[in-house]
C-alpha positions in Angstrom: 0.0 0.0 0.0 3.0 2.2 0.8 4.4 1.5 -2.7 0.9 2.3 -4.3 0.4 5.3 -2.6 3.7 6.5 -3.6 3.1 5.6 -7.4 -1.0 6.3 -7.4 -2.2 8.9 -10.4 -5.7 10.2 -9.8 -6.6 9.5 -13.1 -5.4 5.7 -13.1 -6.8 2.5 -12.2 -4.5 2.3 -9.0 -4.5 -1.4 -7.6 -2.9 -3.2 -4.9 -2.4 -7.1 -6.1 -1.5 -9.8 -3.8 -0.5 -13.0 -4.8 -0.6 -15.6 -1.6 -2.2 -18.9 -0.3 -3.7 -16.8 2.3 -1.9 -18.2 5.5 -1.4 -14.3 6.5 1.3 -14.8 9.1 3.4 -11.7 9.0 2.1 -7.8 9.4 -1.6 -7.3 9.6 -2.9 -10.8 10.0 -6.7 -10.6 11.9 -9.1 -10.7 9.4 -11.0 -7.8 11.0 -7.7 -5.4 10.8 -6.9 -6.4 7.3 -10.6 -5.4 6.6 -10.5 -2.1 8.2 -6.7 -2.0 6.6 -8.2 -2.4 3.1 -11.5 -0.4 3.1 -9.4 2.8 4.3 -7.3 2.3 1.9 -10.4 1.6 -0.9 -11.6 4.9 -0.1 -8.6 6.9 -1.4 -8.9 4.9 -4.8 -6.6 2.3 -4.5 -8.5 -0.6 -4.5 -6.8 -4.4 -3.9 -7.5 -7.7 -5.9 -6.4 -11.2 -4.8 -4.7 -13.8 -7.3 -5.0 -16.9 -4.6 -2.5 -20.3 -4.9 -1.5 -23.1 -3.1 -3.4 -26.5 -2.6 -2.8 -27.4 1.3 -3.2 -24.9 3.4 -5.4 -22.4 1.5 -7.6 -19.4 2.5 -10.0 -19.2 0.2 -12.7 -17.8 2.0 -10.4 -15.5 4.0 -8.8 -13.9 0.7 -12.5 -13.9 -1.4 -13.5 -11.7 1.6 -10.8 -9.1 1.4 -10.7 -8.6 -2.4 -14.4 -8.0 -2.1 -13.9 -5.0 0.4 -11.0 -3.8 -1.4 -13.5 -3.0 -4.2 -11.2 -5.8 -6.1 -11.2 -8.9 -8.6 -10.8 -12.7 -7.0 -9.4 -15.6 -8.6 -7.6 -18.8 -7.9 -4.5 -20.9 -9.8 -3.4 -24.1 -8.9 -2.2 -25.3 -11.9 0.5 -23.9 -14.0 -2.0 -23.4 -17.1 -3.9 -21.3 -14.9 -1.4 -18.7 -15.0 -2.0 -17.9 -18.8 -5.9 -17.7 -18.6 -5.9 -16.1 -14.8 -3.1 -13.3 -15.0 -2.6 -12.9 -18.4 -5.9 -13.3 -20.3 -8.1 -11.7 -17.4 -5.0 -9.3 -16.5 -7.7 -6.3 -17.5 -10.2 -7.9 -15.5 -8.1 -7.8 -12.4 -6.5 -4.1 -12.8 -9.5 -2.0 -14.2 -12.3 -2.3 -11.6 -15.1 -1.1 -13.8 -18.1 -1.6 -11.2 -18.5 -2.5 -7.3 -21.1 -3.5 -5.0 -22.5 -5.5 -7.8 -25.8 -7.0 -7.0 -28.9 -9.6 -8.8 -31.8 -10.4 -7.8 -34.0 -12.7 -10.3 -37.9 -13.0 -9.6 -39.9 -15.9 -11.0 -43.4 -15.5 -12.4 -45.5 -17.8 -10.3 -47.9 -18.8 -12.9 -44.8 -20.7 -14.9 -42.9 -21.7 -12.0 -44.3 -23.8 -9.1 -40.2 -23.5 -7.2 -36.8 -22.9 -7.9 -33.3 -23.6 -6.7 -30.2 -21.7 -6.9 -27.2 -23.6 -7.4 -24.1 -22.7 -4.8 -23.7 -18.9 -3.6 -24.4 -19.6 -0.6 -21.3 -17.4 0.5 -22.8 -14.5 -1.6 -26.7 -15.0 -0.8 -28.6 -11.8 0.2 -31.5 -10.9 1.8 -34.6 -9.1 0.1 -34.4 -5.7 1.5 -30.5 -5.7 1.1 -30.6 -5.4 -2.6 -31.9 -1.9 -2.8 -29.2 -1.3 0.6 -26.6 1.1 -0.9 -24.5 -0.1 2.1 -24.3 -3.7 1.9 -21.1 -4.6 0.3 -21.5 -7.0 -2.9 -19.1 -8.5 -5.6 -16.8 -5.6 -7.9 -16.1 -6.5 -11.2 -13.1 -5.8 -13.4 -13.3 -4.9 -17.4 -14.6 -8.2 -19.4 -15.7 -9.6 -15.7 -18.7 -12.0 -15.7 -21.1 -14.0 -13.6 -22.5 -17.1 -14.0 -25.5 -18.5 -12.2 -27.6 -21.7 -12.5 -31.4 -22.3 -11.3 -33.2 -25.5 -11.2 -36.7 -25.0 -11.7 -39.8 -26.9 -11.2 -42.3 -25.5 -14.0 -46.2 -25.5 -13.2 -48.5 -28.0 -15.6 -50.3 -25.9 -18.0 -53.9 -25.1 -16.5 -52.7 -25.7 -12.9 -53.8 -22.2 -11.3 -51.5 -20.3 -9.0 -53.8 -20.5 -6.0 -52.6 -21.7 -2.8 -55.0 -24.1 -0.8 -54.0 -22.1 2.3 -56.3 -19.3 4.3 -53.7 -16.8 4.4 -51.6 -17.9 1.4 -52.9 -17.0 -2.0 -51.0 -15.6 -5.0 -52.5 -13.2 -6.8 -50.3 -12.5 -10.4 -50.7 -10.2 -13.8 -51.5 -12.8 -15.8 -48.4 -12.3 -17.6 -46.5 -15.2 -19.8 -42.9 -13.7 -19.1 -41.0 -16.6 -17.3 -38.7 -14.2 -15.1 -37.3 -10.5 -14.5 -33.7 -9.9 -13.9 -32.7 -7.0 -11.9 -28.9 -5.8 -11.5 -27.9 -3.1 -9.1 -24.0 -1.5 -9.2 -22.1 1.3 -8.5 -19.6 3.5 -10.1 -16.2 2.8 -8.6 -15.9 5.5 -6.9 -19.6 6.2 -6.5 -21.7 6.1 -3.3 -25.2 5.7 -4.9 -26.1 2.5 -7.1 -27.3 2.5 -10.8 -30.1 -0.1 -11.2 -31.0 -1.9 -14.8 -33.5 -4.5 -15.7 -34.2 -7.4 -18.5 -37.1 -9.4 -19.0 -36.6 -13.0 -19.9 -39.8 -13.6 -22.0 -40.1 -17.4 -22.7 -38.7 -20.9 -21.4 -36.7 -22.4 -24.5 -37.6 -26.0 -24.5 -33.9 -26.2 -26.8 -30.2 -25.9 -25.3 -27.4 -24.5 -26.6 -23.6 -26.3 -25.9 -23.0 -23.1 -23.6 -25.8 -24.2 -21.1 -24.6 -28.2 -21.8 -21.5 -27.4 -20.1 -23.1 -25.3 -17.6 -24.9 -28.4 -16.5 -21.4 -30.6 -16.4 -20.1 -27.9 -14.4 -22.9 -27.8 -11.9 -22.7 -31.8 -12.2 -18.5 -31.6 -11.0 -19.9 -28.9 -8.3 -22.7 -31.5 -6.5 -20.2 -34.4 -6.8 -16.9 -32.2 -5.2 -19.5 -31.5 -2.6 -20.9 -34.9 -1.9 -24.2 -33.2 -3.0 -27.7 -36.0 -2.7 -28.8 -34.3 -5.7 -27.0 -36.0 -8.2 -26.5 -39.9 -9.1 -23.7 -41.8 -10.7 -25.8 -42.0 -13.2 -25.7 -38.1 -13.8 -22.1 -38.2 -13.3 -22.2 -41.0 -16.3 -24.6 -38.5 -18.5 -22.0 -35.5 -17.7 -18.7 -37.5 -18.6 -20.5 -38.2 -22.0 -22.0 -34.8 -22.7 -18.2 -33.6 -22.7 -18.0 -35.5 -26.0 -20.9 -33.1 -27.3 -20.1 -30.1 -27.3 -18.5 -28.0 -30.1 -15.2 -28.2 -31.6 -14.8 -24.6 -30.9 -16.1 -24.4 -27.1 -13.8 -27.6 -26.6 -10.8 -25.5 -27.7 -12.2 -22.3 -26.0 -12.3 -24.4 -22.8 -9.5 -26.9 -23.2 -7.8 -27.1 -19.7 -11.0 -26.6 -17.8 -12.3 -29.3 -19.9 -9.7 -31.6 -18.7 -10.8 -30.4 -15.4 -14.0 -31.4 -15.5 -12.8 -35.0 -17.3 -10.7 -35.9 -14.1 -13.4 -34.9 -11.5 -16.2 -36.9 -13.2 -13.8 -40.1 -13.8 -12.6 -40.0 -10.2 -14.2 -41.3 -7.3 -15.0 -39.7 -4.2 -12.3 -40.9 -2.2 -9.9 -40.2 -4.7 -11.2 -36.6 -5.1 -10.8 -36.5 -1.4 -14.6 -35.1 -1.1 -15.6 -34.6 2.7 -11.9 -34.9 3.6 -9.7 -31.9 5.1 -7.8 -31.1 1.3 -9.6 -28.5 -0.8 -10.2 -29.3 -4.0 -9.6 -26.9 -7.0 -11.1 -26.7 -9.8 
């Protein structure tokens, strides 16, 4: 921070980046100082992102926390072909903070969708009122930066109603066909006040494209690394061979994560390690 301060130029993208298994055993090293630490420092414009490594003894949760109050970009190798794709290829992504306090909130119309399930983020989840809460902290992202969510949902029988045989329960709806509304909230980096925008997704497509096919694989590897009752060998059987699927030119896109993907499905749980004391990285 002493270095950055002494190089920062008002008109730059000035960024601390700290490279570490998160082990923080020198300096600063309670969470709650390193917090304070970083959001002082966030509010003169020099903001901090976190490239983490290591296999053993890694922070993960520890260093996801302070890139996300150093208004900052988070990512993880533990591979050496991660280095190419996560420093070089997303190197923009992690110096030019283009947004903070980044928020979604998706609402379901009830009379297409009976439930739904969100797939992970439970170390991101927010409550309702939070979204529109200009102080709650959320997720910055860089220039290029994207996020990926997956929903399971249970679609209502054409005809079914949206009634609720409950006396203080009932749904009452638009009568609208749209299946869902996407909101996004997100501030300026440097702003105080959030921006919000919002897209209406109009229809369910019954077809998928090889983009969603390997969203599902990934959400497959996901349940499996952790020893999820939602999925079956048989899934794991259906998401080895989907692999074979997809497109010449998403394989080559995606070729190490691909390989990724191939060793955690072939694997068993033991040898995965899932449910033991060594992370897993994928």
């Amino acid at each position: 921070y002493e270095l950055g301060q002494k190089v920062y130029r008002k008109d730059w993208s000035n960024q601390v980046i700290l490279i570490t298994d998160g082990d923080l055993n020198f300096g600063v090293t309670k969470k709650d100082g390193l917090q304070t630490l970083i959001e002082e420092k966030k509010k003169t414009g020099l903001f901090l992102s976190v490239i983490g490594t290591g296999l053993y003894n890694y922070q993960d949760e520890k260093l996801e926390v302070l890139s996300k109050h150093g208004n900052g970009t988070y990512c993880v190798v533990n591979a050496l072909e991660d280095v190419d794709y996560s420093v070089n290829r997303r190197y923009v992504s992690l110096t030019n903070v283009v947004a903070k306090d980044v928020k979604a909130q998706v609402e379901f119309n009830p009379e297409l969708v009976s439930s739904f399930r969100l797939l992970g983020f439970e170390n991101r989840e927010l409550h309702h009122d939070e979204f529109r809460d200009d102080t709650v902290i959320s997720e910055p992202f860089g220039s290029g930066g994207y996020g990926v969510a997956l929903y399971e949902l249970t679609m209502k029988e054409p005809g079914s109603g949206v009634l609720e045989d409950m006396k203080y329960r009932k749904v009452v709806t638009t009568g609208s066909s749209e299946l869902a509304t996407v909101k996004i909230r997100y501030k300026e980096p440097l702003a105080d006040k959030s921006h919000e925008l919002e897209h209406v997704i109009p229809t369910a497509e019954e077809h998928y494209t090889d983009n969603l096919l390997l969203a599902w694989i990934v959400y497959v590897c996901a349940e499996k690394l952790r020893d999820s009752d939602q999925i079956t060998e048989r899934d794991e059987g259906l998401a080895l061979a989907a692999l074979d699927e997809l497109g010449k030119d998403l394989k080559l896109l995606n070729y190490y994560d691909i390989r990724k993907l191939q060793a955690i499905l072939q694997q068993s749980k033991r040898q995965l390690n899932v449910g033991g004391s060594v992370p897993i990285g994928i």
